[in-house]
C-alpha positions as CSV (number, residue, x, y, z in Angstrom):
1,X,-5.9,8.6,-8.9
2,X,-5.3,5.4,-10.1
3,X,-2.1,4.3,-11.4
4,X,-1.4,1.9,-14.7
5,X,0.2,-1.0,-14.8
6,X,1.6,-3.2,-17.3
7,X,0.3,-6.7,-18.3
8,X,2.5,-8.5,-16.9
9,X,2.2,-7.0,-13.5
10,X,-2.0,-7.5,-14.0
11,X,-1.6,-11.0,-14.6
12,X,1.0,-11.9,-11.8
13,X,-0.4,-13.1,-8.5
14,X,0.7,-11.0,-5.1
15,X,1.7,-14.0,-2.7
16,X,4.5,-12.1,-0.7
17,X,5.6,-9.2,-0.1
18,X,8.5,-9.6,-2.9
19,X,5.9,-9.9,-5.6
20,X,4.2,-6.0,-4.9
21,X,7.3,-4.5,-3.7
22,X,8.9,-3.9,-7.6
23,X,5.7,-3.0,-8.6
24,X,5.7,-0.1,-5.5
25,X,9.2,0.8,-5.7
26,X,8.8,1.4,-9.3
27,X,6.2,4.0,-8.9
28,X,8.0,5.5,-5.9
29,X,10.8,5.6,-8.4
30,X,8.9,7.9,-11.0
31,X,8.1,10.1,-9.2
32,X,9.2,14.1,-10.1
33,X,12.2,15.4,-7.8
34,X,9.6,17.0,-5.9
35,X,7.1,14.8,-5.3
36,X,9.7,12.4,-3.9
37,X,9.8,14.4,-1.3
38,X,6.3,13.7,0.1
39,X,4.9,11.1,1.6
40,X,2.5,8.8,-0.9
41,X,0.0,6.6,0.4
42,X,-1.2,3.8,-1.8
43,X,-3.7,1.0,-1.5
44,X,-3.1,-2.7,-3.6
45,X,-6.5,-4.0,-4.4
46,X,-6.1,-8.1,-5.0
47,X,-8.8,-10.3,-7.0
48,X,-9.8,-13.8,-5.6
49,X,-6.9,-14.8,-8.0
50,X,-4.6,-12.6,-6.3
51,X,-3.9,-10.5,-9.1
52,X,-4.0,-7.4,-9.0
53,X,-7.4,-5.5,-9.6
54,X,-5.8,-1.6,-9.4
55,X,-3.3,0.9,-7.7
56,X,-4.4,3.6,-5.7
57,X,-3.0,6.8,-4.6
58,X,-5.3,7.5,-1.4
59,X,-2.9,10.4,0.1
60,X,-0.2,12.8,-0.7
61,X,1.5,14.3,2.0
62,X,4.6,16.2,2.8
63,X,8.1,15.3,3.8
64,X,7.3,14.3,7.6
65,X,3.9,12.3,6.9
66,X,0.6,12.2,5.1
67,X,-3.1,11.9,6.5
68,X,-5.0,8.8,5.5
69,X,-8.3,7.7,7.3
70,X,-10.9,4.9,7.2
71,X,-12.9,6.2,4.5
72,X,-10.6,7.1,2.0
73,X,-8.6,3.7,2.2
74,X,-11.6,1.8,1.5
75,X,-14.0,4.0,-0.6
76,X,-12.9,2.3,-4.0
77,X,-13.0,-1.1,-2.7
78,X,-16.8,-0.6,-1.8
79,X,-17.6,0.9,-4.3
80,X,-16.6,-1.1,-7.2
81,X,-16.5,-4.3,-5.9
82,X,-14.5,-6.5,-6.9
83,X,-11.9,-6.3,-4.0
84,X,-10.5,-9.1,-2.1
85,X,-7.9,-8.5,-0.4
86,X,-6.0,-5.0,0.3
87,X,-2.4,-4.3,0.9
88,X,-1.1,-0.6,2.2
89,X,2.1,0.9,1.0
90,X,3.9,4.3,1.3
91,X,7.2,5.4,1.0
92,X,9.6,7.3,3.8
93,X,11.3,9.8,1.5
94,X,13.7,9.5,4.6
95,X,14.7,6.2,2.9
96,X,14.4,4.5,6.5
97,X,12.3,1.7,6.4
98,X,11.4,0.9,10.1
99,X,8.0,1.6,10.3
100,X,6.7,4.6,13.0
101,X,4.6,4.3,15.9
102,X,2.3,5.6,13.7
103,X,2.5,3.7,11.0
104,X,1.4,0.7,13.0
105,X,-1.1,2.6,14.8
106,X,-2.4,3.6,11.5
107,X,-2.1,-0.2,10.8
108,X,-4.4,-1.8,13.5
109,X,-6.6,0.7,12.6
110,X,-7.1,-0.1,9.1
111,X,-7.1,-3.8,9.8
112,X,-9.4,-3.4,12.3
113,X,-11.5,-1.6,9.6
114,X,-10.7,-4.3,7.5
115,X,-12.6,-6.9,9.1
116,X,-15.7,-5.1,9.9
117,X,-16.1,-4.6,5.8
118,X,-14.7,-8.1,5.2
119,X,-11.8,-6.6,3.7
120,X,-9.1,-8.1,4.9
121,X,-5.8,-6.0,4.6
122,X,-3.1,-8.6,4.4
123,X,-0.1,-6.5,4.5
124,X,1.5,-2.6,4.9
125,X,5.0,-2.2,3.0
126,X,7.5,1.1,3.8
127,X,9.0,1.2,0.3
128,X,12.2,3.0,-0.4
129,X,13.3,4.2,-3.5
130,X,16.8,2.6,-3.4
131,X,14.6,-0.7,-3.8
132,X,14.3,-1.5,-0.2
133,X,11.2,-2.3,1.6
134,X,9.5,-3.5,4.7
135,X,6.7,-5.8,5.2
136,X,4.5,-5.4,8.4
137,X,3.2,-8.9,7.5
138,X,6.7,-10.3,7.1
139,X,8.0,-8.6,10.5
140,X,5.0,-10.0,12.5
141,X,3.2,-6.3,12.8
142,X,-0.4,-7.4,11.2
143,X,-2.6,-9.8,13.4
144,X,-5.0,-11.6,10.9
């Protein structure tokens, strides 16, 4: 499911982690009382420009996680085109923002991915809804 964004956050390039994380937080924000409550996996898809091309909702889990592979991460990015760069988001209803062994698993995986479609993934943020965030680029957690 794709997600709609303003003009504004079209035209604005995605240089750091503090130019997506509104954007994410916002969403996260929307959502219904139950739905923030589960896990929601997204994926940023970036233009040569930077800007962003679309929003994604890959996976929607429950309270304790959400199941996102390979496939599903990239599928929209192959086939449309048009995709530069990715960056990974979900939130941790939890509201902690330290990322899980498996969340950085689930990182190097992707990545790995990543390069083998020439896709590079440039960052994964943990987005809170009480607008806190954390950047697996910023904290040293992606390898480029």
């Amino acid at each position: 499911m794709k997600i709609k964004l303003t003009r504004k956050q079209r035209l604005t390039p995605i240089r750091r982690s503090n130019d997506i994380a509104p954007i994410l937080t916002e969403y996260y924000k929307r959502l219904d009382k139950y739905e923030k409550y589960k896990e929601h996996f997204l994926v940023v898809s970036l233009k040569i420009d930077l800007t962003i091309n679309w929003i994604d909702i890959v996976s929607i889990g429950s309270l304790i996680g959400t199941v996102v592979g390979v496939q599903e991460t990239f599928r929209r990015a192959i086939i449309e085109g048009g995709t530069a760069k990715l960056i990974l988001a979900h939130n941790h209803p939890s509201k902690n923002i330290k990322p899980s062994e498996t969340d950085i698993k689930l990182t190097h995986k992707l990545v790995k991915a990543g390069k083998l479609l020439d896709i590079p993934i440039i960052d994964h943020l943990i987005v809170t809804t009480n607008k806190s965030y954390c950047s697996m680029a910023d904290d040293g957690l992606i390898k480029f």
